[in-house]
N, C-alpha and C positions, 0 to 999 in steps of 0.2 A: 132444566133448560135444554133445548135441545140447539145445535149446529150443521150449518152446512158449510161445507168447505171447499171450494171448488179451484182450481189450477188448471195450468196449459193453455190458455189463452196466449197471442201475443201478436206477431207482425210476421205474413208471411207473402209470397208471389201467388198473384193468381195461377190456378193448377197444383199450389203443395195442397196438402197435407196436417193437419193441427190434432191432437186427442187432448178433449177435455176429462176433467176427474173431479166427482164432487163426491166426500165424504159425509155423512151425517154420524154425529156423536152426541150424545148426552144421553138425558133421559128416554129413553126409544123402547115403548113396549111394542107393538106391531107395526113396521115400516110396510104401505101398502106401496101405489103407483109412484113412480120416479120419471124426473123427465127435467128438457131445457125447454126454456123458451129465452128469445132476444129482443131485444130494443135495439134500433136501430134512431139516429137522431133526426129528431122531429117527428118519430113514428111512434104507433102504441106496440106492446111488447104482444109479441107474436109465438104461438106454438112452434117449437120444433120438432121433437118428437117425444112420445112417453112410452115407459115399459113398465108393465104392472110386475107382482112379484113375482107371479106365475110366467113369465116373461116374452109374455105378447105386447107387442109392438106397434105404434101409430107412429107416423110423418106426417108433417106439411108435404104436401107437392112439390113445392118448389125445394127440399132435398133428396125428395127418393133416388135412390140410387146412386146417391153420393155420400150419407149420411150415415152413421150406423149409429146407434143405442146398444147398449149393454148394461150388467148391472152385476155385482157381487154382494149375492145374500148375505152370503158371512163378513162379508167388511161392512153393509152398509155404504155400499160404493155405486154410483153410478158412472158409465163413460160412454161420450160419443163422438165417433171416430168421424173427422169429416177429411174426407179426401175430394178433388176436385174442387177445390175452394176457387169465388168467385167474386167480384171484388161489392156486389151486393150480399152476401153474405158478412159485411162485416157489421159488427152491431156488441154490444154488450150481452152475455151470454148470461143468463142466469140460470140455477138447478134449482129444481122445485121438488117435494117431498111431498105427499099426503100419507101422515104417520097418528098412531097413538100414541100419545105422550106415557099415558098410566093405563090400568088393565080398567078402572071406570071413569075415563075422560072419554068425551070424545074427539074423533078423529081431527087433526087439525091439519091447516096447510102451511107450510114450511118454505121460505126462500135463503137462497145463498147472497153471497153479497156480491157477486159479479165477475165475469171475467172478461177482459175486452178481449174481441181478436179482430185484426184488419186485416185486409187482404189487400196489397198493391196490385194494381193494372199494371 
């Protein structure tokens, strides 16, 4: 079975600051791309940004520049640093995986179970 585990979500001012952390454990033969994406209510869940293992990087638009992705190969760790938080940005944050479970499975897609963060005006 494989997990993801994700933290740092929660309530902050527009203009802070939040870093998300989502760890993946279990069975993990090749962890490839890592990345968030969010739902926001009444919306469909939206890219935010992803970093492959070689660790190049894609955004949505609406956070470049305020956004960052990162990732720790040897934990199995991804994190995305959002600074400038704005109070559309709040949404439930989700981390997503595309990994191999076994050395002859193939590749699957992997979700965390959520982190909220709000942003007050």
């Amino acid at each position: 079975q494989v997990q993801l585990v994700e933290s740092g979500g929660g309530l902050v001012q527009a203009g802070g600051s939040l870093r998300l952390s989502c760890a993946a454990s279990g069975s993990i033969f090749m962890l490839n791309a890592m990345g968030w994406y969010r739902q926001a209510p009444g919306k469909q869940r939206e890219l935010v940004a992803t970093i492959t293992s070689g660790g190049s990087t894609n955004y949505a638009d609406s956070v470049k520049g305020r956004f960052t992705i990162s990732r720790d190969n040897a934990k199995n760790t991804v994190y995305l640093q959002m600074n400038s938080l704005k109070p559309e940005d709040t949404a439930v944050y989700y981390c997503n995986a595309d990994l191999y479970p076994h050395p002859r499975s193939p590749p699957g897609d992997y979700w965390g179970q959520g982190t909220q963060v709000t942003v007050s005006s």
